[in-house]
C-alpha positions as a Markdown table, in Angstrom:
| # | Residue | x | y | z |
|---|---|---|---|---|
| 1 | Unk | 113.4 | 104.2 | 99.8 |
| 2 | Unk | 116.5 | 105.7 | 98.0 |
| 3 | Unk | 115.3 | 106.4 | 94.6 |
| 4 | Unk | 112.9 | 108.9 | 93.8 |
| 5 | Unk | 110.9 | 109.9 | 90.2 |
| 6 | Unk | 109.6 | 113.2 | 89.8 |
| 7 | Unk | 107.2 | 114.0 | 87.1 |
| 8 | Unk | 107.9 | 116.9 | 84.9 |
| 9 | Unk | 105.9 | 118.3 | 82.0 |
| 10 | Unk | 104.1 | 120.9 | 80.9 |
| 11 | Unk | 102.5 | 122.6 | 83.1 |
| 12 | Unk | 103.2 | 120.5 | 86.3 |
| 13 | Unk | 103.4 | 122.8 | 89.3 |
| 14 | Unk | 106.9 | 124.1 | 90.0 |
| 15 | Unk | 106.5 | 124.6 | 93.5 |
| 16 | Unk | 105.2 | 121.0 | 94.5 |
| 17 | Unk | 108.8 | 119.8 | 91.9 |
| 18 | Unk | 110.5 | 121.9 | 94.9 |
| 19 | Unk | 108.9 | 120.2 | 97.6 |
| 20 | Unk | 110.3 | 117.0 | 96.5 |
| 21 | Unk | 113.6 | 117.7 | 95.9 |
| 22 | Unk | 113.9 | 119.8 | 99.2 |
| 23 | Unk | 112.5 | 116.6 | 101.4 |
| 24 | Unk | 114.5 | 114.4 | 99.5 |
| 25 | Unk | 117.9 | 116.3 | 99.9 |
| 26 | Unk | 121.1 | 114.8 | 100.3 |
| 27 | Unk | 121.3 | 115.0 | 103.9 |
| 28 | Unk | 124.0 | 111.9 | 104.3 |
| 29 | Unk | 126.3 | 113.9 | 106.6 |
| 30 | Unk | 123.4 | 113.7 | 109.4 |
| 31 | Unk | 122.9 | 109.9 | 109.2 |
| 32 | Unk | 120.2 | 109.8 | 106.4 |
| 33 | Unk | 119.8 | 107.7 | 103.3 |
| 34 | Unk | 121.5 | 109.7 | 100.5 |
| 35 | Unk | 118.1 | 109.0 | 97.6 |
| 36 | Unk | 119.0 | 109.2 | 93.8 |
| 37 | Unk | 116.6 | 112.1 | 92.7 |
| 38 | Unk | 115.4 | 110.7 | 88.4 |
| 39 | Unk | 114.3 | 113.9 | 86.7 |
| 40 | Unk | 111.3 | 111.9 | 83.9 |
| 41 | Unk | 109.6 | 113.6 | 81.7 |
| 42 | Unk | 107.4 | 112.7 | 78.5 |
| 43 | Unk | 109.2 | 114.7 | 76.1 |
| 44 | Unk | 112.1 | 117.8 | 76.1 |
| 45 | Unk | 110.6 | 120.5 | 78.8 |
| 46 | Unk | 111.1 | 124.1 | 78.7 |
| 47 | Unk | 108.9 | 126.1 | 81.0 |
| 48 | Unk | 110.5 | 124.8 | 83.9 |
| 49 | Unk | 114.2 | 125.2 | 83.0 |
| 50 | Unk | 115.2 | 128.5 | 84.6 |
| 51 | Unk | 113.4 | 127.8 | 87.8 |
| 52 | Unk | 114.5 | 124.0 | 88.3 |
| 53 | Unk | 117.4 | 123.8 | 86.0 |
| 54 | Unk | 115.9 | 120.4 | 84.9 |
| 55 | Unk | 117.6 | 120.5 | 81.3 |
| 56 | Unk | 118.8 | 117.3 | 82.0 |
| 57 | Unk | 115.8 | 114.0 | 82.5 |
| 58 | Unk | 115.2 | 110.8 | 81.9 |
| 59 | Unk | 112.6 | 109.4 | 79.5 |
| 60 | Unk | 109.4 | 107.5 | 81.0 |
| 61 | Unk | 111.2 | 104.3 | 80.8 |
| 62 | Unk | 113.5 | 105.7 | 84.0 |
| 63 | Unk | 110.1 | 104.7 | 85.8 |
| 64 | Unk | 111.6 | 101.3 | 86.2 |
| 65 | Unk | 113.6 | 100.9 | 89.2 |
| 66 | Unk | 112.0 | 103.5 | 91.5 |
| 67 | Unk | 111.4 | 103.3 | 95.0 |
| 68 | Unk | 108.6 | 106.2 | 95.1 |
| 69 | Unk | 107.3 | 108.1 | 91.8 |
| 70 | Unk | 106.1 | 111.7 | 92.8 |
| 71 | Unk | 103.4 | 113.1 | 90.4 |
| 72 | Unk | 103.3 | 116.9 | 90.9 |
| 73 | Unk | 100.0 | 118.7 | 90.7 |
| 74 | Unk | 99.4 | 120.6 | 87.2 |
| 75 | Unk | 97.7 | 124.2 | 86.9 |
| 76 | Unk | 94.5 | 123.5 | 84.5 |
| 77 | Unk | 93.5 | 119.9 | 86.2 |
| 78 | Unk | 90.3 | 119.7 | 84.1 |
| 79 | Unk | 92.5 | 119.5 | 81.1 |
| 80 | Unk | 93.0 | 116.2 | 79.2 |
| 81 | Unk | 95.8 | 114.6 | 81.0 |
| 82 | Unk | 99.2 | 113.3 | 79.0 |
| 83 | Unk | 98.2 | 109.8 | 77.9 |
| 84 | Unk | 101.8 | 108.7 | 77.6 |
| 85 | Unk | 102.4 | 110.4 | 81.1 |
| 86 | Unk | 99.3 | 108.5 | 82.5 |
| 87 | Unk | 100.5 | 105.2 | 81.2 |
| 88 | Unk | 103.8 | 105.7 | 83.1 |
| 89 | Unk | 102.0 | 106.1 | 85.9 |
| 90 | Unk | 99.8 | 103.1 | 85.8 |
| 91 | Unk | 103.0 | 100.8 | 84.5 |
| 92 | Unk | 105.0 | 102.5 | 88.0 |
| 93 | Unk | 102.3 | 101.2 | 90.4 |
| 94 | Unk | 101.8 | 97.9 | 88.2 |
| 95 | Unk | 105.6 | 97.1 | 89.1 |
| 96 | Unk | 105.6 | 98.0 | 92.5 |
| 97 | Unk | 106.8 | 101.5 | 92.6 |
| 98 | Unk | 104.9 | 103.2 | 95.5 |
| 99 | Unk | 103.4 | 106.5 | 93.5 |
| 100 | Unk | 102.3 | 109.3 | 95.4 |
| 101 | Unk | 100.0 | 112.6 | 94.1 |
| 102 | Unk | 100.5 | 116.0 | 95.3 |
| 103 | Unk | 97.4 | 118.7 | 95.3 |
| 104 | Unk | 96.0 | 118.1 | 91.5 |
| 105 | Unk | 98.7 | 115.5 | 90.3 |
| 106 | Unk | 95.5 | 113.2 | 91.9 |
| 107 | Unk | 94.0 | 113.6 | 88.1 |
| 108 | Unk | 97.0 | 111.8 | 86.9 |
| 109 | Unk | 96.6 | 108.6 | 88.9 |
| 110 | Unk | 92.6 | 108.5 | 89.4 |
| 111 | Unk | 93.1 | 108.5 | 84.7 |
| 112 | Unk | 95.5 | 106.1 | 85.6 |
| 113 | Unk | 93.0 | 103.6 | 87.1 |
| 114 | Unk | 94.6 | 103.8 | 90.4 |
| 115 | Unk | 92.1 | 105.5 | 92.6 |
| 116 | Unk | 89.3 | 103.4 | 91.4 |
| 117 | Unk | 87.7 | 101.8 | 94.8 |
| 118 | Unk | 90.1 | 104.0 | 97.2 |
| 119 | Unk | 89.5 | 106.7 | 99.5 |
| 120 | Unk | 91.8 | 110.0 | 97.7 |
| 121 | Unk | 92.5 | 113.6 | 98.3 |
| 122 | Unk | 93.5 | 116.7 | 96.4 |
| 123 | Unk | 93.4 | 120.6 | 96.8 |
| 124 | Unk | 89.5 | 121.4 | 98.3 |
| 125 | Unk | 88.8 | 123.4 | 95.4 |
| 126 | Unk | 88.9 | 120.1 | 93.2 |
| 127 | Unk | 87.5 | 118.1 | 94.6 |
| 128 | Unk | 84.4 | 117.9 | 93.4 |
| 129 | Unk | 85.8 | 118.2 | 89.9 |
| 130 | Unk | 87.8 | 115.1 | 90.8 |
| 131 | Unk | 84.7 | 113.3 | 92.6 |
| 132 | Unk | 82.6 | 114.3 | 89.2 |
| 133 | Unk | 84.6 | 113.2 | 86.5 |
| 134 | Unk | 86.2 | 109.3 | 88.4 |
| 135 | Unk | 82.8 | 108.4 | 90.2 |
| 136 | Unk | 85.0 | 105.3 | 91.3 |
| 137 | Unk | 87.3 | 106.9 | 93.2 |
| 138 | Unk | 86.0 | 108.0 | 97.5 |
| 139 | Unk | 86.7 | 111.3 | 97.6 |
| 140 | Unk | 87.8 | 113.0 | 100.7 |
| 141 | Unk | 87.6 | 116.6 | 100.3 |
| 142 | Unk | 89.1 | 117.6 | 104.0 |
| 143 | Unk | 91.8 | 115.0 | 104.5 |
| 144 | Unk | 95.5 | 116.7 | 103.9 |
| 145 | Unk | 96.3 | 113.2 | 102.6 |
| 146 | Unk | 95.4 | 109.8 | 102.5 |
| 147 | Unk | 96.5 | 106.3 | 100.9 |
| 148 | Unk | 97.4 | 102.8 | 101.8 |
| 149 | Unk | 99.2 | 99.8 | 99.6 |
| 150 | Unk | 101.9 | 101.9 | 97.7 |
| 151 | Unk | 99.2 | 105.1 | 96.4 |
| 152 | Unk | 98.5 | 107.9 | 97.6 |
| 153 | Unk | 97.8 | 111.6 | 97.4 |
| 154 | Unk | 97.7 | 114.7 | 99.1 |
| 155 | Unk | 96.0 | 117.8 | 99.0 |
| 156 | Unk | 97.8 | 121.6 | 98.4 |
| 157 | Unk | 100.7 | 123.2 | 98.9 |
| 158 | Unk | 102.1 | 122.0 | 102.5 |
| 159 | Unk | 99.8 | 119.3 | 102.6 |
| 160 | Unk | 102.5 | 117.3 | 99.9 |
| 161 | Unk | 105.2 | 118.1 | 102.8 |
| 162 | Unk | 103.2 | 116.5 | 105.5 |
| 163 | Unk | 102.8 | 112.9 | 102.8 |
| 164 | Unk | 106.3 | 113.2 | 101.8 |
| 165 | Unk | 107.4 | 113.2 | 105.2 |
| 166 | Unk | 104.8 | 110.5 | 106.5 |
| 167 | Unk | 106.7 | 108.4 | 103.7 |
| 168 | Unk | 110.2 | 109.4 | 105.3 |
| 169 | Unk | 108.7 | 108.1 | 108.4 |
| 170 | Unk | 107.3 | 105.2 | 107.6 |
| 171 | Unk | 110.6 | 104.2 | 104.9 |
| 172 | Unk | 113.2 | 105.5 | 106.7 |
| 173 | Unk | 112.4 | 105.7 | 110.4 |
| 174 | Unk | 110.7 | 109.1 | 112.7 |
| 175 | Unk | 114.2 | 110.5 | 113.6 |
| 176 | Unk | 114.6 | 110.6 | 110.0 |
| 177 | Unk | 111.6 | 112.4 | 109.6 |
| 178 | Unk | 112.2 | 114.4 | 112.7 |
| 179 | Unk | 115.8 | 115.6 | 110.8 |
| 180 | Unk | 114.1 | 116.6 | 107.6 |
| 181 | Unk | 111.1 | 118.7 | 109.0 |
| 182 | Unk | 113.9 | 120.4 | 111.6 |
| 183 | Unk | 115.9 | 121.3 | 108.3 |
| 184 | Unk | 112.6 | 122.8 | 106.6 |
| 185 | Unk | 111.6 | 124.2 | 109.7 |
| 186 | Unk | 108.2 | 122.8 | 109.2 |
| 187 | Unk | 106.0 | 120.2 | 111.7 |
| 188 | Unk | 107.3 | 117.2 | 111.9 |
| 189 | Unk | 103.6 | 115.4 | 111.8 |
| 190 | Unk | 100.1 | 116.4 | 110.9 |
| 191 | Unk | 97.6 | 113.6 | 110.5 |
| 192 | Unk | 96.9 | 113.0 | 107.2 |
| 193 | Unk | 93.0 | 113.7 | 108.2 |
| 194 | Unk | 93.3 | 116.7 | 109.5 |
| 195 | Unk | 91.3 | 119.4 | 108.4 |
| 196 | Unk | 92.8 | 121.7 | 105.0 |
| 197 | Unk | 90.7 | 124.3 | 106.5 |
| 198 | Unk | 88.4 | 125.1 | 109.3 |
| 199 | Unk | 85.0 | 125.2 | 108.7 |
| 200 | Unk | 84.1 | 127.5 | 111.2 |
| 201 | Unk | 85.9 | 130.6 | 113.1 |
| 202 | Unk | 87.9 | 128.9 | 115.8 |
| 203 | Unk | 86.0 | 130.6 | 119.1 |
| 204 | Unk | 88.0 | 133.7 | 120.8 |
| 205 | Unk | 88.9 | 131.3 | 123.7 |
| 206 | Unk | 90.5 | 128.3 | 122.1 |
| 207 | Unk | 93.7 | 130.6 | 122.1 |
| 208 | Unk | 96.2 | 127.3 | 122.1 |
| 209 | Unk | 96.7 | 125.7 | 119.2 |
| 210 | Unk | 96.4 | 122.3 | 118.3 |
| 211 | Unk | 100.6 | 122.6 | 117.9 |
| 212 | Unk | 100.9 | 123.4 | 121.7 |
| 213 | Unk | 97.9 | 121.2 | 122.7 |
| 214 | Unk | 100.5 | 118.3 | 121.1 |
| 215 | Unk | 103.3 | 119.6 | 122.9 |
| 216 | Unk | 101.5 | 119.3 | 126.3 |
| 217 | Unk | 100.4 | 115.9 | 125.5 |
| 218 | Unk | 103.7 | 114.4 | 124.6 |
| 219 | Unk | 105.5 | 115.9 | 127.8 |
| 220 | Unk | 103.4 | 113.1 | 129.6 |
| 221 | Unk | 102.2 | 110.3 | 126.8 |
| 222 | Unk | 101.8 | 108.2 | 130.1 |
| 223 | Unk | 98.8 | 110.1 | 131.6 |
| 224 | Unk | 95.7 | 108.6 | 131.0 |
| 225 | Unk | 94.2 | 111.4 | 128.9 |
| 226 | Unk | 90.6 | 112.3 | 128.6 |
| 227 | Unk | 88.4 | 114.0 | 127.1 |
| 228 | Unk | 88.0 | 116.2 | 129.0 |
| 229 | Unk | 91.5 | 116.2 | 130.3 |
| 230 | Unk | 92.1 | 117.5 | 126.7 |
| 231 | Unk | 89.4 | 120.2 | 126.7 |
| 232 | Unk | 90.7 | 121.7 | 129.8 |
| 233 | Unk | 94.3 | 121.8 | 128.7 |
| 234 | Unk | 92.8 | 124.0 | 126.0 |
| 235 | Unk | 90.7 | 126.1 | 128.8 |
| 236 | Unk | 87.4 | 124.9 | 126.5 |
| 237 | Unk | 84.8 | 123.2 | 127.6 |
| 238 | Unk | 84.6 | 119.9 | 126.7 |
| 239 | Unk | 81.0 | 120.7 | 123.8 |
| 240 | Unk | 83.1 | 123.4 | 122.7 |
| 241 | Unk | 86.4 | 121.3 | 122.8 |
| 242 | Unk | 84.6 | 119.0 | 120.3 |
| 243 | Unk | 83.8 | 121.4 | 117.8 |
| 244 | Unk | 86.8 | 123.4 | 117.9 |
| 245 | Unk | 88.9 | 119.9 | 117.7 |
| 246 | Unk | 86.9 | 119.0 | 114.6 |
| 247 | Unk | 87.3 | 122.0 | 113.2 |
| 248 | Unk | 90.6 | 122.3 | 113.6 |
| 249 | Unk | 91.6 | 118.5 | 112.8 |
| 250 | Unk | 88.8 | 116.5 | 111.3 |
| 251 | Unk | 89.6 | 113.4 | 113.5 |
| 252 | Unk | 88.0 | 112.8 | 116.9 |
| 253 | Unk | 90.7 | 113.8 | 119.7 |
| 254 | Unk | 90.9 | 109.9 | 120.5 |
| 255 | Unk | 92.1 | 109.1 | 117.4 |
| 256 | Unk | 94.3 | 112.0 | 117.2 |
| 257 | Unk | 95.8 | 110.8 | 120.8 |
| 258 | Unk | 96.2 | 107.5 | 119.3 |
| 259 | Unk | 98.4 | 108.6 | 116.3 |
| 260 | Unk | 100.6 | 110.6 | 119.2 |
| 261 | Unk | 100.9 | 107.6 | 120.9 |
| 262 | Unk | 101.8 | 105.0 | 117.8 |
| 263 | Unk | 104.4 | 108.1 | 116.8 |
| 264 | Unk | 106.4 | 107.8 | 120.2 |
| 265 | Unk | 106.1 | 103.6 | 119.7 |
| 266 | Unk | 108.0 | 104.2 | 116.7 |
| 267 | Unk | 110.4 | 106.1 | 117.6 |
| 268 | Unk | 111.4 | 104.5 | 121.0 |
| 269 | Unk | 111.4 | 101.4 | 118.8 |
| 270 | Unk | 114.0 | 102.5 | 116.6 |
| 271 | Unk | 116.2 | 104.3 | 119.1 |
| 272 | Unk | 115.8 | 102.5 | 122.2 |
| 273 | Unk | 116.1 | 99.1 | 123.6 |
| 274 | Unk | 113.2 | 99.2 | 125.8 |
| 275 | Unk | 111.0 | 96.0 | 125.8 |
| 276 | Unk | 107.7 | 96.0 | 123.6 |
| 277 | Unk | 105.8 | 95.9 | 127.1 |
| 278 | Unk | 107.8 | 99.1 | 128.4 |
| 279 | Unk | 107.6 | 100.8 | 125.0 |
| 280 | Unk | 103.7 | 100.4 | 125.4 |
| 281 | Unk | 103.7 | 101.9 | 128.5 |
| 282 | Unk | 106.0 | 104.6 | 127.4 |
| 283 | Unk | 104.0 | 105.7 | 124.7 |
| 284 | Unk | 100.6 | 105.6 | 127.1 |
| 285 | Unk | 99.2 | 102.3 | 126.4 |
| 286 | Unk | 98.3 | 99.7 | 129.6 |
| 287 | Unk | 99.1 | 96.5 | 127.4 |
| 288 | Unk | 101.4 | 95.8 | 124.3 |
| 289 | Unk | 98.1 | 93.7 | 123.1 |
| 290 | Unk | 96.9 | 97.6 | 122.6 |
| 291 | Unk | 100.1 | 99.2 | 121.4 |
| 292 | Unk | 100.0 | 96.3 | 118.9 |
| 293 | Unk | 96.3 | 96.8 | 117.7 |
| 294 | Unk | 96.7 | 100.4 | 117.4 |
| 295 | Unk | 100.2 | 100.3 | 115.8 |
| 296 | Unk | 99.5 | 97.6 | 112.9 |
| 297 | Unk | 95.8 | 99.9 | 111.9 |
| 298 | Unk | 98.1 | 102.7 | 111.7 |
| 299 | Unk | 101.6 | 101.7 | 110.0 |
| 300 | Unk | 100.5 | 98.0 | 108.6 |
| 301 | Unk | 103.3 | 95.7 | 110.5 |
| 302 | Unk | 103.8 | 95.0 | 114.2 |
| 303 | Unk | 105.9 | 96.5 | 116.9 |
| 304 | Unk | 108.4 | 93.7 | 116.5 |
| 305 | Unk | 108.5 | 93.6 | 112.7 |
| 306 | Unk | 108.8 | 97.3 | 112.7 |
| 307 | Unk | 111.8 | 97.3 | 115.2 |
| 308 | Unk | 113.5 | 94.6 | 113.4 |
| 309 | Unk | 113.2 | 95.9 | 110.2 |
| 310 | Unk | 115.2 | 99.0 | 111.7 |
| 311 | Unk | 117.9 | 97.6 | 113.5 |
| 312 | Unk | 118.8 | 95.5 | 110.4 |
């Protein structure tokens, strides 16, 4: 991915604009892509001039060519969206363009026709507003972000970092990723089901974090972790483990050990030369017939697709 739409207009939120632009920096002189950021916009936009300095963008018709078209959330989403904005949007994804919501831009692409029949996110406190008015569209209130086949959307504020820089990983490689999140000084992953929120108050004695729970999981990917392994890394028992951990992440800790485990695939795929058999043992799994399965659910191609499509 090297060339990036952002979505301007009235009303779009300025601080999701600035999420994009930060992610997709020029960061050449550290081995990365250098993208083309394409300012588009419907029509001449002032609101956002003194805090973007966006006096300069392209017309909708600078949809054509994009790698990735970014549709910012907007501040009143129950408003009537931009019919000549929505229209880009749907043209974009008709042409191949992978478009991707953040927090209530998810309004612009479910009137676009292109959440009909998929699972989507926004910000929790529209999502029912979203579920109410598209009916067609499988709302997922708690997921930070969500999406397959070139759409997708995310919910508020950080959430948009975390699907930006699932798209850096999955475009440009996880040591990509791994520079751009080190630059923000922001997590390099978070699941795009985890929880926006806990439900519940996390109990007095879960004191480590999911964060450091990660940390001491990936110092030894190998181990055959359990269950309970996992709940007594946290000093929890394992009933109180589960709650916490669904609290906390909205997955089962399975899954969530699986997605650590597909993550250090990838990158020993990209930036070692270890066999596909050792890389599966690496990253934890007893057979690359299971680092396959669980790889190709996750990032749709196979370990050896993946690690060709990287070293060319």
């Amino acid at each position: 991915m090297t060339v990036v739409g952002i979505l301007i207009g009235p009303g779009r939120r300025a601080f999701d604009i600035a999420v994009v632009r930060e992610v997709y920096d020029d960061r050449s002189d550290r081995g990365l892509p250098r993208p083309e950021i394409r300012i588009l916009a419907a029509a001449p936009v002032t609101d956002l001039d003194e805090v973007h300095a966006l006096r300069r963008h392209d017309d909708l018709d600078g949809t054509a060519g994009l790698d990735l078209l970014v549709v910012p959330g907007v501040e009143d989403p129950l408003a009537d969206p931009d019919p000549t904005e929505v229209a880009a949007v749907a043209a974009a994804a008709a042409a191949g363009v992978t478009v991707a919501s953040l927090c209530s831009g998810a309004f612009t692409l479910a009137a676009a026709g292109l959440l009909d029949g998929r699972t989507a996110t926004t910000h929790w406190r529209f999502a029912e507003d979203l579920a109410r008015r598209y009916p067609a569209v499988d709302v997922r209130p708690r997921d930070l972000y969500c999406g397959a086949d070139g759409v997708w959307t995310s919910a508020g504020v950080t959430a948009g970092i975390d699907l930006l820089l699932h798209l850096v990983r999955t475009d440009w490689g996880a040591a990509a990723a791994e520079t751009v999140a080190r630059s923000m000084v922001t997590p390099v992953f978070r699941p795009g089901s985890q929880a926006q929120y806990a439900d519940t108050i996390t109990p007095a004695s879960a004191t480590p974090t999911v964060e450091r729970l990660q940390l001491t999981v990936r110092r030894d990917l190998r181990r055959h972790w359990s269950v309970n392994d996992l709940a007594a890394a946290c000093s929890l028992s394992p009933r109180t483990f589960h709650r916490w951990f669904a609290d906390r992440v909205g997955r089962s800790p399975i899954t969530w050990l699986n997605d650590l485990r597909v993550r250090e695939a990838q990158r020993l795929l990209e930036q070692s030369d270890l066999s596909i058999q050792e890389v599966a043992h690496a990253a934890g799994y007893a057979s690359d017939d299971l680092l396959r399965k669980h790889f190709t659910a996750r990032l749709g191609t196979t370990p050896t697709s993946h690690r060709a499509q990287f070293r060319a």
